[in-house]
Each structure stands twice: as C-alpha cells, then as structure tokens.
C-alpha positions as CSV (number, residue, x, y, z in Angstrom):
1,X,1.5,34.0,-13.3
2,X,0.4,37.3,-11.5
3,X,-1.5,37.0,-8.4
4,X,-3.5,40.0,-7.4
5,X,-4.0,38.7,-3.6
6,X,-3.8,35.6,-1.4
7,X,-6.7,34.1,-2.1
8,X,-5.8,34.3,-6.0
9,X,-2.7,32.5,-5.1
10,X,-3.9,30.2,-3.2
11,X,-6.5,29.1,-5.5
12,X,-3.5,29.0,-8.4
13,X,-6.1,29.6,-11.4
14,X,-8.6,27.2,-10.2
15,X,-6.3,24.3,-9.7
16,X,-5.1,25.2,-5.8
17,X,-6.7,21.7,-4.4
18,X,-4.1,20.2,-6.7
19,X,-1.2,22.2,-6.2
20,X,-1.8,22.1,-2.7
21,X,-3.3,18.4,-2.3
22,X,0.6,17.2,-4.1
23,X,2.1,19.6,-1.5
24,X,0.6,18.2,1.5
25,X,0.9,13.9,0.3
26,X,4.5,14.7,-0.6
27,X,4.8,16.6,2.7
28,X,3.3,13.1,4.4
29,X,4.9,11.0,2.7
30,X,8.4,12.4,3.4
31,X,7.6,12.8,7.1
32,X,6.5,9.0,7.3
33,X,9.7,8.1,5.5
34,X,11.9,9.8,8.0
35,X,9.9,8.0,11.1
36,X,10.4,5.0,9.2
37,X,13.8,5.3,8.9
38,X,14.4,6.3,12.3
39,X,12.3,3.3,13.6
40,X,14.5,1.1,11.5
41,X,17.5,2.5,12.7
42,X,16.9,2.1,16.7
43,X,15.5,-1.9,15.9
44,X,19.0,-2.5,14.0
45,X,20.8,-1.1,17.0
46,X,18.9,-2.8,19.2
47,X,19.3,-6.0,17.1
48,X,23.0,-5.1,17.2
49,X,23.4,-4.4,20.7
50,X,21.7,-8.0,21.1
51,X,24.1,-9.8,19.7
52,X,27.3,-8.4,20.6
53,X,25.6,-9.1,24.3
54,X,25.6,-12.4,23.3
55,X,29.0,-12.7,21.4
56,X,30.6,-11.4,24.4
57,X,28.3,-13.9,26.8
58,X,29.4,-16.9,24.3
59,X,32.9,-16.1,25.0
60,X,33.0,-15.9,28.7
C-alpha cells in the first residue's frame, strides 16, 4: 500500500481504528503480563524467603 501522507497512513484505507485499536490492546495486554509476572515473582521470593526463615528458626 502507498501512503501519500500521515494521515493516509494513519487511517490505513479506512481501517486505522482497527489496525491501531489491535496495536494498542496487544500493547496492554503485554505490559499487564509483565507487571503480573513481576508481582508474581517478588510474592514467590517473599514466600521463599519466609520459609527458609523458618527452616532455619525450626532448626535452632
């Protein structure tokens, strides 16, 4: 597709609140994974951290 300036390609033939709507959910939806995933990760190694406390405390 040629596009003669930005608007035009912004707009891609009409269906630019598509094309760019898909951009910006998948955008979202991969930046909420990677909070996720970071949230998950600190809870595990505080859950982690927890119980080797308390392994250690057990043993003492």
């Amino acid at each position: 597709m040629n596009w003669g300036s930005t608007s035009d390609f912004l707009a891609m033939g009409g269906y630019g609140l598509y094309v760019w709507g898909s951009f910006g959910v998948t955008a979202a939806a991969l930046l909420v994974e990677v909070i996720l995933v970071r949230q998950r990760l600190r809870n595990t190694r505080r859950a982690l951290r927890r119980e080797i406390s308390a392994n250690r405390n057990s043993q003492d």
